[in-house]
Backbone as CSV, one residue per row, in Angstrom:
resi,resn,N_x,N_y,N_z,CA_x,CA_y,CA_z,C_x,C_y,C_z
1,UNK,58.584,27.758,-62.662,57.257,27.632,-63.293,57.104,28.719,-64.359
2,UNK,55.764,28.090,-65.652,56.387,29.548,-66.410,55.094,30.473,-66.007
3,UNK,54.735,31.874,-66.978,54.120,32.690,-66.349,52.339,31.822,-66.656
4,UNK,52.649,31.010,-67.303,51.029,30.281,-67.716,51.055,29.074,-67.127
5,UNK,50.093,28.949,-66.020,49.742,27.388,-65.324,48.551,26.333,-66.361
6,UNK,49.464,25.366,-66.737,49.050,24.265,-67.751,47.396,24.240,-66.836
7,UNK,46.076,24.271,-68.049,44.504,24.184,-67.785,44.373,22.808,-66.972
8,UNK,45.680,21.495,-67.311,45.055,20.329,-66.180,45.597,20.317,-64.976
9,UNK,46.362,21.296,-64.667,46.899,21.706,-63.175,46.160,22.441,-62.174
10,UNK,45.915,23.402,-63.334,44.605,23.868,-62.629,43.285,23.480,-62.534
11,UNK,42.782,22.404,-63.172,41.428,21.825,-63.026,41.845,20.838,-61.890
12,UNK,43.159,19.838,-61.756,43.265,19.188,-61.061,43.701,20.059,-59.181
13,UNK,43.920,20.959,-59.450,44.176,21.966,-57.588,42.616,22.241,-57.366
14,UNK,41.839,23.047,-58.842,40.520,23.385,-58.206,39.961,21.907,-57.523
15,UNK,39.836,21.197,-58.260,39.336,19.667,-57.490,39.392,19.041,-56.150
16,UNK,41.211,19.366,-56.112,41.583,18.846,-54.631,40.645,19.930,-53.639
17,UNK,40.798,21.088,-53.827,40.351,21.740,-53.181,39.014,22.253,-52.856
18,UNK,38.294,21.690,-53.457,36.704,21.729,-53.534,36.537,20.020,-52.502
19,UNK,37.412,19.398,-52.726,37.524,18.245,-52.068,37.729,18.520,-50.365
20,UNK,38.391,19.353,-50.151,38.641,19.638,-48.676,40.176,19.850,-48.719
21,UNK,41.288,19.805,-49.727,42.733,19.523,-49.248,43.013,20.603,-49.065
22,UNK,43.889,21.386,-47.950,44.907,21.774,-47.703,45.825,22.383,-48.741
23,UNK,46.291,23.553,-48.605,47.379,24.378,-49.721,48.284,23.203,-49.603
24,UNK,48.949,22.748,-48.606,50.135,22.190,-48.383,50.002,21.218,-49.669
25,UNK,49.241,20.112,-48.737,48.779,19.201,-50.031,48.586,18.781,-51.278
26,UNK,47.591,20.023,-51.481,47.641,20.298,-52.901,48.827,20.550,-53.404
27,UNK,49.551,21.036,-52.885,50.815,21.680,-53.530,51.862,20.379,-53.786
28,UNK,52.061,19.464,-52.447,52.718,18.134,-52.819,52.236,17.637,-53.465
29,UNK,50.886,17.272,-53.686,49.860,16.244,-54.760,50.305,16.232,-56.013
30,UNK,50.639,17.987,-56.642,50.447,17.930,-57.725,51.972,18.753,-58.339
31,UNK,52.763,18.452,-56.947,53.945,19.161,-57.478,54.473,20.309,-57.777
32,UNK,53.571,21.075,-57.312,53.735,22.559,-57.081,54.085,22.915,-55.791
33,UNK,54.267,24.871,-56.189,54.442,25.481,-55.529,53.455,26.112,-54.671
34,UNK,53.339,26.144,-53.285,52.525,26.582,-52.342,51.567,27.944,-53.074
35,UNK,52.485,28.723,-53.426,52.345,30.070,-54.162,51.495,29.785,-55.502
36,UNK,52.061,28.744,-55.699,50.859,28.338,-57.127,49.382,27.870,-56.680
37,UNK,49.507,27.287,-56.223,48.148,26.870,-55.510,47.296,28.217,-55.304
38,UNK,47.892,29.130,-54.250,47.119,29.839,-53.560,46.723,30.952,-54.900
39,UNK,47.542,30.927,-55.807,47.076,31.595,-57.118,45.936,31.188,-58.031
40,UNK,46.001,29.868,-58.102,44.664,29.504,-58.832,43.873,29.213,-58.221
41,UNK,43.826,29.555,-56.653,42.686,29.474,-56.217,41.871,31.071,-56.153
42,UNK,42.906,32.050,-56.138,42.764,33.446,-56.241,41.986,33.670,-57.356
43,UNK,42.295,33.185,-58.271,41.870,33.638,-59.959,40.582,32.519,-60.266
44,UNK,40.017,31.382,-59.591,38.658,30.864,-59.407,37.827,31.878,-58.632
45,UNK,38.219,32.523,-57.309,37.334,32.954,-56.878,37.104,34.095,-57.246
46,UNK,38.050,34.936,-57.968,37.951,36.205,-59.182,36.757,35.844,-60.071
47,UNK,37.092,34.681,-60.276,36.150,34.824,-61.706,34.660,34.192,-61.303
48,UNK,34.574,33.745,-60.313,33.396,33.213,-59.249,32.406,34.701,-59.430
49,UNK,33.570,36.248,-58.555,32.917,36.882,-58.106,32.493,37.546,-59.518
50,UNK,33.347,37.917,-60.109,32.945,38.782,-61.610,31.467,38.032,-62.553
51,UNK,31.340,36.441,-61.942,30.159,36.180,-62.722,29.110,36.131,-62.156
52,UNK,29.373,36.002,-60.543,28.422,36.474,-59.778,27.665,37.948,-59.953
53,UNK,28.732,38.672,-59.998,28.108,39.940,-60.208,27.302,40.721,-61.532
54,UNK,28.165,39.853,-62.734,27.496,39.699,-64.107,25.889,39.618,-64.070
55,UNK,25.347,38.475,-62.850,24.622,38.309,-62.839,23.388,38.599,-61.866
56,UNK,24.071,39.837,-61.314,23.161,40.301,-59.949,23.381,39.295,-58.905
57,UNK,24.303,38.471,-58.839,24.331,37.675,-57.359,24.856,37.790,-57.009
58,UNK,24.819,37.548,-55.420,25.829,37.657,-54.188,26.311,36.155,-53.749
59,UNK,27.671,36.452,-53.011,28.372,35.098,-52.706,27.230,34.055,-51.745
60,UNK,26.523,34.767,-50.766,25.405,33.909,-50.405,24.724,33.062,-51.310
61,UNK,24.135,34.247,-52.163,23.093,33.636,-53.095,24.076,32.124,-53.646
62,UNK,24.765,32.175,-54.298,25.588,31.190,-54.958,26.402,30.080,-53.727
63,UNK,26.362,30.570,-52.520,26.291,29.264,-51.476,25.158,28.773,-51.198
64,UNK,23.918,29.301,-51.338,22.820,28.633,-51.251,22.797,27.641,-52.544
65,UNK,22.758,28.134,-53.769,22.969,27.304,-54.903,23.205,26.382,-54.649
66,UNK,24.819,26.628,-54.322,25.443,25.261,-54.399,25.192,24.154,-52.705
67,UNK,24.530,24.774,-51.887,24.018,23.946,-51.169,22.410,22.986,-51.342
68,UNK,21.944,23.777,-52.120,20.977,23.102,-52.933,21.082,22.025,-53.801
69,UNK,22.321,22.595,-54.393,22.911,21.661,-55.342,23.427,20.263,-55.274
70,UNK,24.224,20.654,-53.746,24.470,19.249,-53.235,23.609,18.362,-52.339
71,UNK,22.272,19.107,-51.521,21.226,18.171,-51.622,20.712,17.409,-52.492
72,UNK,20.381,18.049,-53.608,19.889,17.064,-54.817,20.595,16.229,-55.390
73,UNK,22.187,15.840,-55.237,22.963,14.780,-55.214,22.575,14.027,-54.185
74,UNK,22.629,14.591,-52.784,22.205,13.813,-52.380,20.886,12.738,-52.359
75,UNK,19.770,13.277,-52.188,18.810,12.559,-53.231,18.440,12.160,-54.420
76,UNK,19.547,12.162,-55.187,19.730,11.656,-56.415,18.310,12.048,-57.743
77,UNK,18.410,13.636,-57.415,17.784,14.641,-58.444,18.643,14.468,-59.261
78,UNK,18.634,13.964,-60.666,19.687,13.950,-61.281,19.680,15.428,-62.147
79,UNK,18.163,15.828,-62.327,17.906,17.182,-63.476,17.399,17.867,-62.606
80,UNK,17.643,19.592,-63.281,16.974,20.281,-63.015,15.784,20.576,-63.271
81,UNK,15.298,19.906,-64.245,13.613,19.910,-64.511,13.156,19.765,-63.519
82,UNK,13.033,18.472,-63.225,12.210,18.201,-61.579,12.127,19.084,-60.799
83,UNK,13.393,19.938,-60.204,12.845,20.847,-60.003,12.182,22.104,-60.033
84,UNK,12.152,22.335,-61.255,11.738,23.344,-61.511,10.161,23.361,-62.101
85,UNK,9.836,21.973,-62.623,8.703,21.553,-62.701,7.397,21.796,-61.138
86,UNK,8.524,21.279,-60.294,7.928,21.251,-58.551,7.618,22.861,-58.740
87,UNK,8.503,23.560,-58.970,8.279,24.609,-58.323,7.367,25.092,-58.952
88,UNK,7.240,25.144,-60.281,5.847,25.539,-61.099,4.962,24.992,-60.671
89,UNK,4.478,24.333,-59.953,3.483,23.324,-59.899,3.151,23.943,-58.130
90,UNK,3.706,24.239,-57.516,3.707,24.969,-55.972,3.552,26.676,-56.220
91,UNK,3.718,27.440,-57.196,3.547,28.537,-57.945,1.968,28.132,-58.473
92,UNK,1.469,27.815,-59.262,0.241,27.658,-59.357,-0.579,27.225,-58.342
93,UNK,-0.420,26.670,-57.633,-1.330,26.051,-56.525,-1.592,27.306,-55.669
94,UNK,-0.218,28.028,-55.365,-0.575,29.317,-54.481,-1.134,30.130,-55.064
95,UNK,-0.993,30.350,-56.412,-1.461,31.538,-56.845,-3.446,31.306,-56.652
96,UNK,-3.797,29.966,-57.131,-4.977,29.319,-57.342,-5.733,29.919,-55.612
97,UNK,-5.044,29.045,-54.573,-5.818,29.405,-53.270,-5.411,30.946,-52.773
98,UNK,-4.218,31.022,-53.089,-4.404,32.569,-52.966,-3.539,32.643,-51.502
99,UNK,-2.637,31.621,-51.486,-1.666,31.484,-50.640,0.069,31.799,-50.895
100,UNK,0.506,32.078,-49.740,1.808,33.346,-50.179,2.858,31.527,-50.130
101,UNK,3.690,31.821,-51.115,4.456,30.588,-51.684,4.846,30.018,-50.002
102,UNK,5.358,31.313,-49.127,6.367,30.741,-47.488,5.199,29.914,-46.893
103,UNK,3.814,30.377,-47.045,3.024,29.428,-46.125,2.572,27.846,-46.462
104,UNK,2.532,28.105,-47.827,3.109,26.613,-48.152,3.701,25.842,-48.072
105,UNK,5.022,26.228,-47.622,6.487,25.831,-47.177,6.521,25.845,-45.939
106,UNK,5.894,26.669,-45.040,5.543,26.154,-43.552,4.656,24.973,-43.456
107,UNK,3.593,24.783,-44.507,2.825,23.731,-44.268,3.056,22.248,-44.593
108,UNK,4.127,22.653,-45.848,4.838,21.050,-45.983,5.456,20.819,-44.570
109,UNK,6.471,21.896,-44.463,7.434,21.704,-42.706,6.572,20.702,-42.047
110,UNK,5.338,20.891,-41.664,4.314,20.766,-40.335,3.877,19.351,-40.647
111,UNK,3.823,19.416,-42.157,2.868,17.724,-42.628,4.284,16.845,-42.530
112,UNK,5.366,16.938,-42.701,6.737,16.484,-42.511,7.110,15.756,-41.177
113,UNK,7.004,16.730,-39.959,6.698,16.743,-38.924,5.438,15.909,-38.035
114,UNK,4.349,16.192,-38.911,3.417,15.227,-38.269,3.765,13.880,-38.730
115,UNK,4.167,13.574,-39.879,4.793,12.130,-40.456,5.127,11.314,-39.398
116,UNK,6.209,12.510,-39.083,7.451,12.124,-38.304,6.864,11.268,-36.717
117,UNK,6.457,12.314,-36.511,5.934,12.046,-35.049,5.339,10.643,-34.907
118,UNK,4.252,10.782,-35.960,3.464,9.571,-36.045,3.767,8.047,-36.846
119,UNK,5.227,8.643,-37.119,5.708,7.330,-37.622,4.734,7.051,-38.833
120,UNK,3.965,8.103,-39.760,3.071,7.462,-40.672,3.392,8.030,-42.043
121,UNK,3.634,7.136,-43.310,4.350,7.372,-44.477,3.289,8.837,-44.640
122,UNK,4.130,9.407,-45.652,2.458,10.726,-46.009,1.786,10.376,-46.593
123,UNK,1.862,9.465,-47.300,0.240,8.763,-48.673,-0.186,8.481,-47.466
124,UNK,-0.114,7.843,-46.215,-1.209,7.422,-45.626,-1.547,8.724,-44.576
125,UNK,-1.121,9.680,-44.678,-1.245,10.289,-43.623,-2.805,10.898,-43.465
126,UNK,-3.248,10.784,-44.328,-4.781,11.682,-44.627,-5.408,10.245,-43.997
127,UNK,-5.552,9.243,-44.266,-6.629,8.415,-43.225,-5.717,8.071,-42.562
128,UNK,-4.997,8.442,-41.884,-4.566,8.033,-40.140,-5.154,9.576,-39.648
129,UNK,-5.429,10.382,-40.059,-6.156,11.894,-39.255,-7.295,11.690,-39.571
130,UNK,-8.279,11.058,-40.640,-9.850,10.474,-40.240,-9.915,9.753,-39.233
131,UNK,-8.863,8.737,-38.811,-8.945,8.023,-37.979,-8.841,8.220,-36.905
132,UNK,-7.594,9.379,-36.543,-7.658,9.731,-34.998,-8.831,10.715,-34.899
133,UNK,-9.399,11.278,-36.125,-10.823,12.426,-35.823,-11.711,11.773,-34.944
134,UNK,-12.064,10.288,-35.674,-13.244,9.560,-35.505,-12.902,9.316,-33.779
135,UNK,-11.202,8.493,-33.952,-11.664,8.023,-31.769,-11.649,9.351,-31.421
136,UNK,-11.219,10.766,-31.560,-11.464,12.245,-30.785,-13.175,11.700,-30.733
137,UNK,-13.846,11.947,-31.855,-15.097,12.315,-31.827,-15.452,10.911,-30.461
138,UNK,-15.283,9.958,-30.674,-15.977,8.786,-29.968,-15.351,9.013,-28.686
139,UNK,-14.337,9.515,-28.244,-13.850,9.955,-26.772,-14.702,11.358,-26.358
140,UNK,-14.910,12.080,-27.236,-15.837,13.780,-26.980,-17.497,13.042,-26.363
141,UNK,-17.672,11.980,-27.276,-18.979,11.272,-27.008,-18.853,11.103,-25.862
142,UNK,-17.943,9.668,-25.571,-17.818,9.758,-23.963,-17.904,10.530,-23.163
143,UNK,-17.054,11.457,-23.057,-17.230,12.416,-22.333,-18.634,13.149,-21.955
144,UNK,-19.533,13.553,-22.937,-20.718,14.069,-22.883,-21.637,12.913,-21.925
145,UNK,-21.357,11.772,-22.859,-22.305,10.927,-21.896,-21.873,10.896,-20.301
146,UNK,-20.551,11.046,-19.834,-20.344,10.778,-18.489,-20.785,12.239,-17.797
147,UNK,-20.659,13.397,-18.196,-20.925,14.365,-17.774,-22.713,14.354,-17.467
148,UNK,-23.592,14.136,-18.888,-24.926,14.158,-18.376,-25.184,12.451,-17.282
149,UNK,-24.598,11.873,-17.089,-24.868,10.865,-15.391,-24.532,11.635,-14.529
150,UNK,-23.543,11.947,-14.940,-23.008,12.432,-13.047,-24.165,13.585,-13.040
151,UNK,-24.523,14.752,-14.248,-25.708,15.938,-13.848,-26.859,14.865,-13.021
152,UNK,-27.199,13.571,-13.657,-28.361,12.863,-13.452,-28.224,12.422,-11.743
153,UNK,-26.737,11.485,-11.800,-26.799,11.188,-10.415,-26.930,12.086,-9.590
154,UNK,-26.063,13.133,-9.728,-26.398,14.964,-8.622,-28.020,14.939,-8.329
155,UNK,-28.413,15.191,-9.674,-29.637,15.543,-8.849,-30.714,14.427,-8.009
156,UNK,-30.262,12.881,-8.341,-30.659,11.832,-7.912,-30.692,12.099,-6.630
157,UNK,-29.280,12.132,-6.394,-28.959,12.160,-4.504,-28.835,13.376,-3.837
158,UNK,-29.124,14.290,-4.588,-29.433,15.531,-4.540,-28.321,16.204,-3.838
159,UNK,-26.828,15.828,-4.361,-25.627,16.245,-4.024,-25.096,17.629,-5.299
160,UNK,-24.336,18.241,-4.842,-23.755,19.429,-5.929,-22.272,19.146,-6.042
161,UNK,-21.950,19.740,-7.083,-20.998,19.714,-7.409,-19.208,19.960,-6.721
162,UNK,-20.271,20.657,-5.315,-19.636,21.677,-4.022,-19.110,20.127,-3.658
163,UNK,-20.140,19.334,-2.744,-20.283,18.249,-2.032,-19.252,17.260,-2.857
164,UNK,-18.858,17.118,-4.350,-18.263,16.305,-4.443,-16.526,16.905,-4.441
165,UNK,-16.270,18.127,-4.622,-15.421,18.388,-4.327,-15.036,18.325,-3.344
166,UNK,-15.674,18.676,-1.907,-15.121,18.141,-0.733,-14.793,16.971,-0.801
167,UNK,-15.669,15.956,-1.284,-15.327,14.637,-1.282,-13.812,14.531,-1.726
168,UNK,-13.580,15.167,-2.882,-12.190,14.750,-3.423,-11.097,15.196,-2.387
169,UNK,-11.498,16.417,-2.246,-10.051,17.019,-0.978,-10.027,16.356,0.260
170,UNK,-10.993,15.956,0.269,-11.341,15.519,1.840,-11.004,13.446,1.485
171,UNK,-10.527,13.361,0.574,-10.631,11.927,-0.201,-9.514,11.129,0.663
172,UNK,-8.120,11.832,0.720,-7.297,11.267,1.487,-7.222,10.991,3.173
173,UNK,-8.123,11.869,3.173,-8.305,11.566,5.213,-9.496,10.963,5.532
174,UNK,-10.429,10.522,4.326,-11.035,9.514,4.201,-10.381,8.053,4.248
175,UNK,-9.519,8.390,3.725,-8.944,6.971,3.071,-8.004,6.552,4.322
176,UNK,-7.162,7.564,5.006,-6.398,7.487,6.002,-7.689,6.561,7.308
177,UNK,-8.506,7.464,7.316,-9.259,6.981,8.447,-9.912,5.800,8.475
178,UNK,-10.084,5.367,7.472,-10.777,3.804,6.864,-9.293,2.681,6.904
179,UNK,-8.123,3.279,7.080,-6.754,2.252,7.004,-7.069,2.312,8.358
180,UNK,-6.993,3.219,9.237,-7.360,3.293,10.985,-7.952,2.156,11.697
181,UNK,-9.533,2.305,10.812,-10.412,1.816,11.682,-10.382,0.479,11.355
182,UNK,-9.667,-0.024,9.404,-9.286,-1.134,9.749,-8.497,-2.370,10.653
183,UNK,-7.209,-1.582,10.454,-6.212,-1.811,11.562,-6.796,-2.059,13.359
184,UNK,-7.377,-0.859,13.678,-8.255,-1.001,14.641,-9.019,-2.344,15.025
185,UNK,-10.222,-2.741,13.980,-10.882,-3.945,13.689,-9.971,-5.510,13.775
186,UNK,-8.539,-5.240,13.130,-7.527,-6.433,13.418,-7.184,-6.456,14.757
187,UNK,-7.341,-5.350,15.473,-6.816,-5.513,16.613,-7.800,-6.235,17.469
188,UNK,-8.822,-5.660,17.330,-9.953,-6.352,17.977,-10.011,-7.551,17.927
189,UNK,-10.790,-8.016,16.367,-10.305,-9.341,16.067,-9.161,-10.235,17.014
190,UNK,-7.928,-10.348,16.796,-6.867,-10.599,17.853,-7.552,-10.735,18.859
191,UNK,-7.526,-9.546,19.722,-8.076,-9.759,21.121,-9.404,-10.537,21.442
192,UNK,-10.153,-10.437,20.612,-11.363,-11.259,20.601,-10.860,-12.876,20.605
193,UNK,-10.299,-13.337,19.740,-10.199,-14.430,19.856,-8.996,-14.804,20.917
194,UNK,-7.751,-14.214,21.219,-7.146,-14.541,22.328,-8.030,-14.732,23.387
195,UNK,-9.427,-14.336,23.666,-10.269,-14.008,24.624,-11.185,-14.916,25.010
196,UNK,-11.215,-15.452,23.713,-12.332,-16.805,23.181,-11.425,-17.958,23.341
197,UNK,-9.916,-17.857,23.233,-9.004,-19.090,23.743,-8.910,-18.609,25.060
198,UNK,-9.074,-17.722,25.751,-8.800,-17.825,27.138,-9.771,-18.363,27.705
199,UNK,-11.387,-18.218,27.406,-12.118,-18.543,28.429,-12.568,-19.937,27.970
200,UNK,-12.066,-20.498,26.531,-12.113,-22.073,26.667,-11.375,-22.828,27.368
201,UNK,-9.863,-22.486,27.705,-9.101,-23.096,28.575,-9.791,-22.645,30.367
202,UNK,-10.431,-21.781,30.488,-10.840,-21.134,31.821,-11.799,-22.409,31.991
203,UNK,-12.674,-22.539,31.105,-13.822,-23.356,30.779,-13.272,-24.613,31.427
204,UNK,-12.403,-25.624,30.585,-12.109,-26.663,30.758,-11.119,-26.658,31.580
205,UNK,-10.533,-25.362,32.316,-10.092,-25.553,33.914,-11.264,-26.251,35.414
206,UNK,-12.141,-25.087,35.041,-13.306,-25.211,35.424,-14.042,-26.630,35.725
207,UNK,-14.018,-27.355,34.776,-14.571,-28.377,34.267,-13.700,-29.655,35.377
208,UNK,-12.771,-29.127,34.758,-11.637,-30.366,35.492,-11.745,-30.087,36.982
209,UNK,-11.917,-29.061,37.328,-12.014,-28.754,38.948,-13.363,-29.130,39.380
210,UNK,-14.451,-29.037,38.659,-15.447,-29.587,39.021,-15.920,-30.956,38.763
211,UNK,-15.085,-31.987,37.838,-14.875,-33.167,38.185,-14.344,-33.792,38.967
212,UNK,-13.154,-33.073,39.676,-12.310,-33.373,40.309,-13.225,-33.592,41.954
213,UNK,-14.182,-32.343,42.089,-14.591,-31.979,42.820,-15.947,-33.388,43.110
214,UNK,-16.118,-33.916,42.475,-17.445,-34.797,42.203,-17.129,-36.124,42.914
215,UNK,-18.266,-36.381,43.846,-18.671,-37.523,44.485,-19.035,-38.687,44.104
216,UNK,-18.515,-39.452,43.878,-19.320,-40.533,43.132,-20.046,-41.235,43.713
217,UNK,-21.288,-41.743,43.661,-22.879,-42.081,43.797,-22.177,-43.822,44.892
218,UNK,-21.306,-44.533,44.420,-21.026,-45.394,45.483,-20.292,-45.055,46.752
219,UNK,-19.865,-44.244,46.591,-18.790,-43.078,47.806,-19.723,-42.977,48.900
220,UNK,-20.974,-42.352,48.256,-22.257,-41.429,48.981,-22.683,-42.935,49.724
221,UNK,-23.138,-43.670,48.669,-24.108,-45.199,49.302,-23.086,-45.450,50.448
222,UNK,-21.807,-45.371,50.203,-20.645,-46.521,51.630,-21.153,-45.552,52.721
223,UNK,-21.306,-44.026,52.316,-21.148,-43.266,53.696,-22.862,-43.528,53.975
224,UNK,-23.918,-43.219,53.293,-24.659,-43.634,53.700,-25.376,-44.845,55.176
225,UNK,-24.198,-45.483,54.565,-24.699,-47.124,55.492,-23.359,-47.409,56.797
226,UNK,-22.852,-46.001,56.927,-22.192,-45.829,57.904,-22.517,-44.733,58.970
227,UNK,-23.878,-44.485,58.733,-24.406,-43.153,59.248,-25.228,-43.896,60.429
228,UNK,-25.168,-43.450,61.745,-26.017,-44.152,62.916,-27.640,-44.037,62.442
229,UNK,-28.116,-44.924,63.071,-29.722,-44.308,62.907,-30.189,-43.046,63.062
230,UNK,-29.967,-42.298,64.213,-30.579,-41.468,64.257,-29.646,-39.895,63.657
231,UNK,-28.987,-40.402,62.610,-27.985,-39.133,62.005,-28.584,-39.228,60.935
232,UNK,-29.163,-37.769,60.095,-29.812,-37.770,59.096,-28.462,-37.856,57.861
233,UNK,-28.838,-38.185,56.507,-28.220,-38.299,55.560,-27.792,-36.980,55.103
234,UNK,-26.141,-37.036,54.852,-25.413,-35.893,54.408,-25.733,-35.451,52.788
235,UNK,-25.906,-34.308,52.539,-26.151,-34.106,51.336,-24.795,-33.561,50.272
236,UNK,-24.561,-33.941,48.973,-23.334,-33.174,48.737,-22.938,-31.902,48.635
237,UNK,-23.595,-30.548,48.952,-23.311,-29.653,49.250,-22.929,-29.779,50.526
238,UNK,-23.519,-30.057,51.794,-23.172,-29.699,52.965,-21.502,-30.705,52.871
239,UNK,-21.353,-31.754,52.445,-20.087,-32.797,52.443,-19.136,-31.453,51.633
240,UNK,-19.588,-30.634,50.922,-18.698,-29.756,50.113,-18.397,-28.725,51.205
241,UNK,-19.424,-28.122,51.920,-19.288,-26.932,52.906,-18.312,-27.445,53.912
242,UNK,-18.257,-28.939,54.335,-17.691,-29.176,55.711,-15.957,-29.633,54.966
243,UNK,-15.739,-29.447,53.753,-14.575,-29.734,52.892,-13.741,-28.178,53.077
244,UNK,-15.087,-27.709,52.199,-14.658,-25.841,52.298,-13.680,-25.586,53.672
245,UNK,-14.702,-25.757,54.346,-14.436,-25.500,56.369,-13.194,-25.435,56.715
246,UNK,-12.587,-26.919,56.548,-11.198,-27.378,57.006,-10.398,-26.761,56.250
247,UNK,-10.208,-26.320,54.646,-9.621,-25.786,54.078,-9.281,-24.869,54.448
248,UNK,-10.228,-23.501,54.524,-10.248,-22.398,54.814,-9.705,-22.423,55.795
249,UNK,-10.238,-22.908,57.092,-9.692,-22.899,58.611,-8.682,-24.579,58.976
250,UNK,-8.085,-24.639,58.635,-7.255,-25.814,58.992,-7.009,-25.825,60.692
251,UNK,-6.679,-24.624,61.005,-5.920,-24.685,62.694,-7.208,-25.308,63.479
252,UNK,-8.529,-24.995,62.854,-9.535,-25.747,63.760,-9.733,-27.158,63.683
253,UNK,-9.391,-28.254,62.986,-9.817,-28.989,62.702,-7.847,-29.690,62.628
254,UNK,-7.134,-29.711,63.509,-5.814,-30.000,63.103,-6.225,-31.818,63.304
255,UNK,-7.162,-32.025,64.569,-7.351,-33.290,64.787,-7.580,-34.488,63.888
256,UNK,-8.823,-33.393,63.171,-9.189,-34.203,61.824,-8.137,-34.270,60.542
257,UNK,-7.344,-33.457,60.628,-6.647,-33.425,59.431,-5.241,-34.405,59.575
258,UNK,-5.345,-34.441,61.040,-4.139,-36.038,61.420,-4.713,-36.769,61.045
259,UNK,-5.830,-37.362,61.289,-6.331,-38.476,60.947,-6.733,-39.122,59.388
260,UNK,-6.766,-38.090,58.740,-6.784,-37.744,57.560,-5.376,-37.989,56.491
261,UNK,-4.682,-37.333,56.851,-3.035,-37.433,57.295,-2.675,-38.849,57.162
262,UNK,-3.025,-39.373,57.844,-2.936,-40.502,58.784,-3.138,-41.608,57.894
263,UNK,-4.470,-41.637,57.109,-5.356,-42.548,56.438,-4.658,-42.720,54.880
264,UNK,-4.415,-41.343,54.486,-4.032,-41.506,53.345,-2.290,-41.836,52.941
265,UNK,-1.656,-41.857,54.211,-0.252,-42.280,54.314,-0.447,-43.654,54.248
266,UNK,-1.436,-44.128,54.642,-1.883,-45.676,55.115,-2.192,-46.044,53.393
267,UNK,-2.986,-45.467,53.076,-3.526,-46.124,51.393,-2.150,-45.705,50.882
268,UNK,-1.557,-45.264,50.531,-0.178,-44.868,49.855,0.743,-45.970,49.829
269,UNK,1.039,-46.477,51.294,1.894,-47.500,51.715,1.742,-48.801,50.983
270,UNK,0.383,-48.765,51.736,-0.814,-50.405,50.901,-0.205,-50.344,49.576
């Protein structure tokens, strides 16, 4: 190589390398020597620092630059007017209210941020905050109004503020004891009506035993007109007592109960 590197060798290494490549790279890319590379990159950042310093700046200062710089590509600032117009225009405004340039710049941050949150472009952002003022204010309303009832109901029922706090702490073993006494009440219920089917079937046990039990009015007339003259007429209680009798006491009456025995083996047969 000779002692002077041709100006499009070196515009073309600064490039790669502002690009992101690698000494190596660069060096195959463009057909050089490793050593060449790392030389014109030596003698850019020489002359970086010497104009930096020409000019009172530091390597920061001039990475901020150029990070500035490549935001506004990115948003497609194409001039520097614009910005510098902005900034005159944010320079007067502070100077006017009498605000330090950073708190301005905290306050865009914050209006940025509220955008954000609220999902609301910024032209509209000034009536979407009348708007949430107004429901604050109409919820603050509420509020006032519910506060002066409940003062009203207090003194209605002439309860304090004490009394309803117990209520609240005391709210769950309220509530426990009211699941209780419901549950309780089902139980009852239940038993009540198992109780009400028991004594209808008791009922119409009853019933059937006391039909069963029943004389019928031609039964009475046959025995009637089998009664001697001078034997007074049986009544159906006493015909029930002298039924009872044999039941209860069978061993007394074994005679009658052969014959009995006896009679109804006879209708069976028939």
């Amino acid at each position: 190589m000779g002692s002077r590197i041709p100006s499009t060798i070196r515009k073309e290494v600064i490039r790669d390398w502002l690009d992101g490549l690698t000494r190596e790279k660069i060096a195959s890319k463009n057909q050089i020597g490793a050593a060449t590379v790392s030389s014109i990159i030596s003698d850019l950042l020489r002359e970086v620092a010497v104009n930096l310093r020409r000019n009172s700046l530091s390597l920061g200062d001039f990475a901020s630059s150029f990070r500035l710089r490549t935001k506004m590509a990115e948003w497609e600032i194409a001039e520097d007017a614009q910005i510098e117009d902005f900034i005159e225009a944010v320079n007067v405004y502070c100077f006017r209210a009498e605000l330090p340039p950073g708190d301005f710049v905290d306050m865009v941050h914050k209006v940025a941020s509220i955008a954000n949150l609220s999902k609301t472009p910024v032209d509209r952002l000034p009536s979407k905050i009348l708007k949430e003022q107004r429901r604050l204010r109409s919820y603050q309303n509420r509020v006032k109004l519910i506060r002066n009832l409940t003062e009203v109901l207090l003194s209605q029922y002439q309860a304090t503020k004490d009394d309803l706090a117990d209520y609240k702490n005391n709210k769950p073993l309220l509530i426990d004891e009211n699941k209780r006494v419901k549950i309780e009440n089902e139980i009852l219920k239940k038993e009540s009506s198992a109780l009400r089917k028991k004594n209808s079937e008791q009922y119409m046990e009853l019933y059937t035993y006391r039909y069963d039990e029943m004389i019928s009015e031609n039964e009475l007339k046959k025995l009637d007109l089998k009664w001697l003259p001078h034997e007074g007429r049986i009544s159906v209680k006493e015909l029930h007592g002298i039924a009872h009798e044999i039941y209860h006491s069978p061993s007394k009456y074994i005679d009658i109960i052969r014959q009995i025995r006896q009679k109804m083996a006879e209708k069976v047969a028939a």
